[in-house]
N, C-alpha and C positions, 0 to 999 in steps of 0.2 A: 454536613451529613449527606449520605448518599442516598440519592432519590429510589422511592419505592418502583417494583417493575410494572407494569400498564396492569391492568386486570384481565383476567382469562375469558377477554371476549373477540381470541384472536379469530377472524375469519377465514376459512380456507378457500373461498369464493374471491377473496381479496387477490387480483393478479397485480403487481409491481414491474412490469417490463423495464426494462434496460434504457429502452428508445422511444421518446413518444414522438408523435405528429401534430403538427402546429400549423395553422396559417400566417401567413408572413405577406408581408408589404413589402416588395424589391424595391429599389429605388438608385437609379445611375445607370440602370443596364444598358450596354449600347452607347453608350457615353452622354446619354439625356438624364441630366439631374432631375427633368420634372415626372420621370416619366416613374409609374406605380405600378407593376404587376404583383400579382396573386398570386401565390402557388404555396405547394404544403414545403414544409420543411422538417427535417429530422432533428431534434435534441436530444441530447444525455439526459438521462433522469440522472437527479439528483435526491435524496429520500434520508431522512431521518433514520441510522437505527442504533438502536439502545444493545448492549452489553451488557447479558446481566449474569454475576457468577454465584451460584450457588443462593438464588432467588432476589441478591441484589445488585440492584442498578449502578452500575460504577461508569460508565462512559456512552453517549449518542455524540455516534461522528455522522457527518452527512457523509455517504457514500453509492456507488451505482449498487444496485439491488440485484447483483448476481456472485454468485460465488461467494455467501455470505456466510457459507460457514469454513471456507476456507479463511476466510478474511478475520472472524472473530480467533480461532485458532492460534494464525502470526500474530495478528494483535498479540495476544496474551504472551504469547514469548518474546516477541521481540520488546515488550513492556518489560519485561521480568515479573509479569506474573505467575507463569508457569517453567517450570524448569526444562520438561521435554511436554512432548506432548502426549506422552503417557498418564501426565497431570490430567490429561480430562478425561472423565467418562463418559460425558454425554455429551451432543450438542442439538439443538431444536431450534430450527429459523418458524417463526409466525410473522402472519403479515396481521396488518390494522388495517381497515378503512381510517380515513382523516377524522371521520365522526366519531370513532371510539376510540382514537388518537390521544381527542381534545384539538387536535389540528384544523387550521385553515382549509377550507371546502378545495381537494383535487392535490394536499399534501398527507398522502398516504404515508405509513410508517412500518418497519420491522422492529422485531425484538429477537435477537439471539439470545439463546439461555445455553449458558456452559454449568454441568456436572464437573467441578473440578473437586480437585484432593483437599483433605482437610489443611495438612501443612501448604498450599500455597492459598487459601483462603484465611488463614488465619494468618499470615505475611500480607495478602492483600489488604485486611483491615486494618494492619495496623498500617498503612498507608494513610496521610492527607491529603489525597491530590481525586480532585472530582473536574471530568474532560467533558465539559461542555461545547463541544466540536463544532467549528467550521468543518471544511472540505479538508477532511485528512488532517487537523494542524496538528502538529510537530506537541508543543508543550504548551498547551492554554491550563490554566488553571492551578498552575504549579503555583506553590507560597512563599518560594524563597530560594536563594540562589542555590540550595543546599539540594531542591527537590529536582534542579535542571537535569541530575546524571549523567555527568560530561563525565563522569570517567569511567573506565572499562577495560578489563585483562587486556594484556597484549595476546594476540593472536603467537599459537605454534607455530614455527617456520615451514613454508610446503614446499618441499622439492619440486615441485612443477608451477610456482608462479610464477616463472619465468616466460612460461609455452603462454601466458595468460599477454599475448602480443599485441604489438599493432592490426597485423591483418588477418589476425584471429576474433581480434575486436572488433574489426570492422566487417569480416565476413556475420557477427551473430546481428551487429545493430543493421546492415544493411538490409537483414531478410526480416525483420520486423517489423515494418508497416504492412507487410501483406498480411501478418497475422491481428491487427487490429483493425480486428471485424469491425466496431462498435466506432470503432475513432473514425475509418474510411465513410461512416455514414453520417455521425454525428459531430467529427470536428471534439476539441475541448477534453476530449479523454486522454488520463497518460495510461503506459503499460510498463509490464517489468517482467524480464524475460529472463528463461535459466539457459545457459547456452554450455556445451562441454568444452572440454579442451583442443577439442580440432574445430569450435566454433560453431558448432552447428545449436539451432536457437531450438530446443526439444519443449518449453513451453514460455505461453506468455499469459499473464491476467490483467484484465482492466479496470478503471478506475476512474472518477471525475477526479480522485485525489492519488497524488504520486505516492502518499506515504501510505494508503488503501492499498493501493496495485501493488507494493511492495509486500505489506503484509497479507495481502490474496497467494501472492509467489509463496511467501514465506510458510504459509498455512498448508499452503498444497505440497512442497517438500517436505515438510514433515510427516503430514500421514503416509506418505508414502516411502518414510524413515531415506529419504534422499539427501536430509541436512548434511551429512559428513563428505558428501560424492566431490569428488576435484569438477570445478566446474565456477563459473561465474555468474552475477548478475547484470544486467543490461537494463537501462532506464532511461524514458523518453523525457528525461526533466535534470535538472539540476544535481550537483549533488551536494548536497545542503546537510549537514553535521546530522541529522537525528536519522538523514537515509542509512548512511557511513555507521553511525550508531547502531543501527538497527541488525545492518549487516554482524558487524564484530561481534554484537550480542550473542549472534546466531553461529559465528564459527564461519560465516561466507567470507571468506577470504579477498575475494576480484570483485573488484566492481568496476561498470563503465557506463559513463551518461555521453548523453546525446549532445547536453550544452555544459556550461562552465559549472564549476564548483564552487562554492564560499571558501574562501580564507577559514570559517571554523573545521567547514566538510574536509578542507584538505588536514587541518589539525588535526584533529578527529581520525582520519585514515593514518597518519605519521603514527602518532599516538598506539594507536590498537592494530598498527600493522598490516593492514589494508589495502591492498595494491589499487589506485584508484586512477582513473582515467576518466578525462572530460572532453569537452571538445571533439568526439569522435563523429567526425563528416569527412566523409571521403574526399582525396587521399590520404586526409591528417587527422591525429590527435596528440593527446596534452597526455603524459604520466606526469602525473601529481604528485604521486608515493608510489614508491616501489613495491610494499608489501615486504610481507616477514617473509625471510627466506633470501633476500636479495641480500646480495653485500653493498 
């Protein structure tokens, strides 16, 4: 059964930053194992937040605590809980203190609430699948092999997944670390960037979890009715069957990660027609699948 949503004692005094500060004990610096300095260091927040549709509670992914209603948004579509994202009416981020959480003293929490449509709520319910989330996973809580949803339309052939190249893909991933603010200070972040057809990387979102930063991208293309636009995805992670999944779901054609792919991820791209590329570190990368459209 799916948990009920927190009780309406959200505080708006509750700040969630991105980045916290820590003190830290160095140790090796200089090449002296014994040697101990002090100094502050930068972390990723990582934070609890709950999705809740239509006043119930159906998923808490731990995720970085920005762009969080972009984030519930993809989630929902790239889940197939929503069809477009004209399915929502509303969306409302609240924060917790940890105290009104139930949470451990200094793990504050969010709660996204989605106004969706009745026909994708009444689909939702009749769902059994309740996502008690690590960092972005993929498919916890699923009950049987039936619930994993490996399969998926095959993608429409595009006449331009061709121009979706080597040094098209290398020009969007190369300009993406300067755009990971969060990662450049905190380390441990991925991102997932939209880049066009001449390669140019026009947005990125971030995430302590890959499948987060994907559905932050995925969330912000859509309100800005951008899903259909010839253009690619770029990802500072793996590419792992439920990213490839998430994409097809969505109609995103091109995908390209930074490191290797699984054996499912690249099945997954063959499968739903997904032009996918791994390995992309300059001067080289790996096509995996060609995509629809390719002969």
């Amino acid at each position: 059964m799916a948990a009920t949503p927190m009780p309406d004692t959200t505080d708006p005094a509750v700040s969630l930053p991105s980045l916290l500060r820590r003190t830290v004990h160095v140790f090796g610096e200089g090449g002296d194992a014994a040697s101990d300095v002090v100094r502050e260091d930068t972390l990723a927040a990582e934070v609890p937040v709950a999705l809740v549709f239509n006043g119930i509670s159906h998923a808490v992914m731990m995720a970085t605590p920005q762009d969080l209603e972009a984030f519930a948004l993809g989630f929902a579509l790239s889940e197939g809980i929503l069809d477009h994202a004209r399915d929502c009416r509303d969306i409302e981020v609240r924060t917790f203190s940890a105290e009104a959480a139930g949470l451990p003293e200094g793990v504050p929490a969010a709660e996204v609430r989605l106004d969706i449509s009745t026909r994708s709520f009444e689909r939702l319910k009749g769902r059994r699948r309740s996502m008690a989330g690590r960092t972005g996973c993929g498919v916890c809580g699923v009950e049987s092999f039936d619930a994993l949803e490996l399969t998926t339309e095959a993608l429409a052939p595009r006449d331009w997944i061709a121009r979706v190249d080597l040094p098209t893909v290398l020009r969007a991933l190369q300009a993406l670390p300067a755009r990971q603010r969060l990662n450049a200070e905190a380390g441990a972040i991925h991102a997932a960037g939209w880049a066009t057809l001449d390669g140019e990387l026009t947005d990125v979102l971030e995430d302590v979890g890959r499948h987060n930063a994907l559905d932050k991208l995925i969330g912000t293309l859509a309100r800005a009715n951008r899903l259909e636009a010839p253009g690619f995805v770029v990802l500072s992670s793996r590419g792992s069957h439920e990213l490839v999944r998430k994409c097809a779901r969505l109609g995103l054609a091109a995908l390209a990660t930074i490191s290797a792919p699984t054996a499912m991820g690249v099945r997954m791209a063959e499968l739903s027609g997904v032009r996918l590329w791994g390995m992309c570190r300059a001067p080289r990368g790996v096509l995996y699948a060609p995509g629809a459209g390719q002969d």
